[in-house]
N, C-alpha and C positions, 0 to 999 in steps of 0.2 A: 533380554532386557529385564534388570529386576526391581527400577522402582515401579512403586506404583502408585504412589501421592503426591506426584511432584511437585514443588513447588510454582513452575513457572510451566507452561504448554504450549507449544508454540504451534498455531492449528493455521495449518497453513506453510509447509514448512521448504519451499520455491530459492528464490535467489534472497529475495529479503528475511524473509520468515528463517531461514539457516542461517542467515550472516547476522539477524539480532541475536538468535538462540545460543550462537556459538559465543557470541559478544560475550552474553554472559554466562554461559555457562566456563568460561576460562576464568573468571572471576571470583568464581568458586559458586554461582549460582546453582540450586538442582531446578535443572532444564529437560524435558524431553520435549523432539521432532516430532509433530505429529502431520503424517503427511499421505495422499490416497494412488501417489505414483511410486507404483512398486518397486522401478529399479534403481531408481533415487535413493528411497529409504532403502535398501538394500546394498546399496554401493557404500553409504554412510557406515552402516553396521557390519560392515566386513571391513571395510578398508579406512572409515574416518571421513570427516566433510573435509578435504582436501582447499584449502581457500590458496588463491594466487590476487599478486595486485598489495593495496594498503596494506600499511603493516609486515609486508612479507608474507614469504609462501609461508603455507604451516599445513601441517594436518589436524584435526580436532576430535577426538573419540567422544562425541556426543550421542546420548540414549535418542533412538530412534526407531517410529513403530508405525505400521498401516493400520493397528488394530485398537483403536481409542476404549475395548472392552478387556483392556488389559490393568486398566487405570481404575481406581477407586475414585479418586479427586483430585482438583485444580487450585488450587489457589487465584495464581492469575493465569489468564487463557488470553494469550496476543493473537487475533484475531489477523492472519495475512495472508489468505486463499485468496483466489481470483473473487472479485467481488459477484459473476455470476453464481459461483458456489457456495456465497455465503450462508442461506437458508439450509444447504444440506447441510453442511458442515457443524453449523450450529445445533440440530439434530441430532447429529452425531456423537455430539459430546455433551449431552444434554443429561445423561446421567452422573458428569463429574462437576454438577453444580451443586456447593450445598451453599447454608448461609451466609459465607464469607467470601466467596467467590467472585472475584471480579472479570469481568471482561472486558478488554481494549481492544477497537478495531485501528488498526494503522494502515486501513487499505483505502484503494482509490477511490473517487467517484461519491456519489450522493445518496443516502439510504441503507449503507450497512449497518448502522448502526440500529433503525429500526427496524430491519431484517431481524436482527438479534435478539432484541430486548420481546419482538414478538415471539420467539421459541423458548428464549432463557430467563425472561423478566427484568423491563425496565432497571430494575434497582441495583441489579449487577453488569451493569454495561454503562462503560466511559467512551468517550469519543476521544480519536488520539490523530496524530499527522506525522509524518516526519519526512525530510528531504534527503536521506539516505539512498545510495544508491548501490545495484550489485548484479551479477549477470551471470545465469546459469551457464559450463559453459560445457556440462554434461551431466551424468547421472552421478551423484556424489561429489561436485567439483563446480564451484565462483570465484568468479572473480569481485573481487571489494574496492570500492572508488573513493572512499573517503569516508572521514565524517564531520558531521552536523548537528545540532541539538535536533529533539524528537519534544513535541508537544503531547501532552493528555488533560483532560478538564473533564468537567460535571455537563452533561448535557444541555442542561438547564442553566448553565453559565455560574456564576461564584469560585470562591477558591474552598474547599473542603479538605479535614482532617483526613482521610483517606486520599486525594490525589496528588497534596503534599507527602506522606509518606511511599506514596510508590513511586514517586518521583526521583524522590530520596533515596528510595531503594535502589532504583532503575542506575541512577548516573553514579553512584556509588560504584555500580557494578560494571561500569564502562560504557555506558547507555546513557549518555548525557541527555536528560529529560527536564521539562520545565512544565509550571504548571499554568494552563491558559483559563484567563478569568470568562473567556468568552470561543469555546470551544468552536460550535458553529461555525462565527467568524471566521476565525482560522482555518476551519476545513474547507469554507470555500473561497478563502486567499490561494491554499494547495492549488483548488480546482481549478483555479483561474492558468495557473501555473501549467498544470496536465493538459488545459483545453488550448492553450497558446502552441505546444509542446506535439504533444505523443502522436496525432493523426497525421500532424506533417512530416515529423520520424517514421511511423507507420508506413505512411503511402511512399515515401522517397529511400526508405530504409539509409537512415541518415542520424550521424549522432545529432543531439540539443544543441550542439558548439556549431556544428554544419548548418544548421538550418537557420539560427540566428546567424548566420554570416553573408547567407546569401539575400540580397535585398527584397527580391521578388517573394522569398518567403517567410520573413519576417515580416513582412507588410501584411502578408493571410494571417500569420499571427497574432499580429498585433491586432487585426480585424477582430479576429474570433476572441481576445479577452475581452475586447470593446462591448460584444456581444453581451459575452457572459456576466459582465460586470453591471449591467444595463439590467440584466435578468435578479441578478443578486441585489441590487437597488429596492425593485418593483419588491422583491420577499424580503422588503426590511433589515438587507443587511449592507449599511454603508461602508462600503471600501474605499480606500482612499486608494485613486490608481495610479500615483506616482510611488507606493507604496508597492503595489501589485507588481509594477515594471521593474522594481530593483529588484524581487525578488525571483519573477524571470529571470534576468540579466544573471544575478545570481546560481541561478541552476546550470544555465545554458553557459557558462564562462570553462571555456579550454583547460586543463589539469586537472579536472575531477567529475564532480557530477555531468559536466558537462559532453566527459567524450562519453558518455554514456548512449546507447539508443535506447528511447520509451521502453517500456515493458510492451507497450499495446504493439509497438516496430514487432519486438522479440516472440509473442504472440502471433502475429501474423506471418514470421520467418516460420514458425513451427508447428504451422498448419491448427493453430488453437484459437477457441473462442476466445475474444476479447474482451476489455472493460469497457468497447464504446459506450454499450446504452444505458452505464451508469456516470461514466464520464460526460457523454456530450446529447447523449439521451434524455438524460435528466434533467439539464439544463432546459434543452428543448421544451420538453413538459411542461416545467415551470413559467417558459417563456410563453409558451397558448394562452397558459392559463392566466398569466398578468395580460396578457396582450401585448407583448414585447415581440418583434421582431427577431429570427436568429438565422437569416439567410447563409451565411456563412459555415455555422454550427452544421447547418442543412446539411451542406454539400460536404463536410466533409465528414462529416456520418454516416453517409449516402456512401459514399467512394469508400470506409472502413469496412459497411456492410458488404459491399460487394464485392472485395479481398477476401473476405471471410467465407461469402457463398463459395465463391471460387474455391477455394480451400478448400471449402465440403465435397465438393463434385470430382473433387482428382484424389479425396482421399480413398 
């Protein structure tokens, strides 16, 4: 691999994290994989990130590396590692920050963002979302479900000269991106979305279309955003929940995002830790600590963790 100041780093570089990368690095972006599963980024760099699904099959010769001390600097750093790894991770790449350097997290769950900004500094870290979907489906090789606009904002909420222009940048280069005046907001609209979603995919190993179809489990569903939205209230973020349900409906809808299984399902197929305790963890927490109720969240937290143990004792 010979750059070494890449414009774009995609840290984190899984089902999503390859299929933005590749997005645009076809676009004529300079893009490298930056990723810590060796035979992934190995399959990439001999043979190309092979993608099937949207778009057509294709192969993609994208720069890809295990060794982030190959790098001098980042420009933008897409933050799309399992949200447990984000603390390392950010470490990791913590000497291709200089003053210009921004960082976007596009990953799940609640608190990567200030995971981040406690390694790399507040002042280079955006909060970002997007409803994109893609499905590892071996070492070098996804499948891609479609696409969707991809949100990024100021943590702090407003619109700024800098998240307009990467925006800019972003959907220019086939990464349809918009700029959110209330970032936050947004990410825990996502959340509501993952918490209705990925633990009943998880436990039933069942796509988002499957699970919104069958009554008995959409009804937990629908429970658990009731939950969450309750908790999101109590921390001063009003959601509008007929706003929250289209936007389920929307994921979960047949032909695209929706035949997807959760990452936390695909996770749990693969004997890997998951994002419960940022997903439905967090909420939890949140919910103690207003005094909010999350019996639901409970149990199915509960029943994530204990697939997960499972998983540890037969590995």
């Amino acid at each position: 691999m010979s750059k070494q100041d890449p414009e774009i780093l995609i840290v984190g570089a899984g089902a999503m994290g390859a299929l933005f990368g590749s997005i645009l690095y076809e676009k004529g972006r300079d893009v490298v994989l930056y990723d810590t599963d060796t035979a992934h980024i190995k399959a990439i760099q001999e043979n190309g990130l092979k993608i099937e699904g949207f778009g057509g099959n294709r192969s993609v010769s994208i720069p890809a590396t295990t060794d982030p001390g190959l790098l001098n600097s980042a420009e933008l750093l897409l933050f799309q590692c399992k949200a447990p790894g984000t603390r390392v991770a950010a470490q990791s790449v913590k000497h291709l920050i200089k003053e210009h350097s921004i960082c976007i997290s596009f990953q799940n769950g609640l608190g990567n963002e200030e995971l981040i900004s406690e390694e790399l500094g507040q002042k280079h870290v955006l909060g970002g979302l997007t409803a994109m979907a893609a499905v590892l489906l071996g070492p070098g090789k996804l499948q891609d479900f479609s696409r969707v606009p991809s949100h990024i904002g100021e943590m702090y909420g407003g619109i700024s000269k800098r998240t307009e222009s990467i925006a800019s940048r972003l959907t220019e280069s086939g990464l349809e991106t918009h700029v959110s005046e209330n970032i936050r907001y947004d990410i825990w609209k996502k959340l509501l979305g993952n918490i209705s979603m990925s633990a009943l995919s998880g436990l039933t190993n069942l796509t988002s279309a499957f699970v919104n179809a069958v009554p008995e489990l959409k009804s937990i569903s629908l429970q658990a955003m009731e939950e969450a939205l309750e908790v999101a209230k109590a921390c001063g973020i009003e959601l509008e929940r007929e706003s929250v349900v289209k936007g389920i409906e929307m994921i979960s809808k047949p032909g695209g995002t929706g035949d997807n299984k959760s990452s936390l399902c695909v996770d749990l197929l693969n004997g890997r830790k998951t994002e419960v305790d940022f997903i439905y963890g967090s909420v939890i927490r949140r919910g103690e600590e207003k005094q909010v109720p999350t019996p639901t969240l409970r149990v199915l937290h509960s029943l994530v963790k204990g697939m997960e143990a499972k998983n540890e004792s037969t590995v």
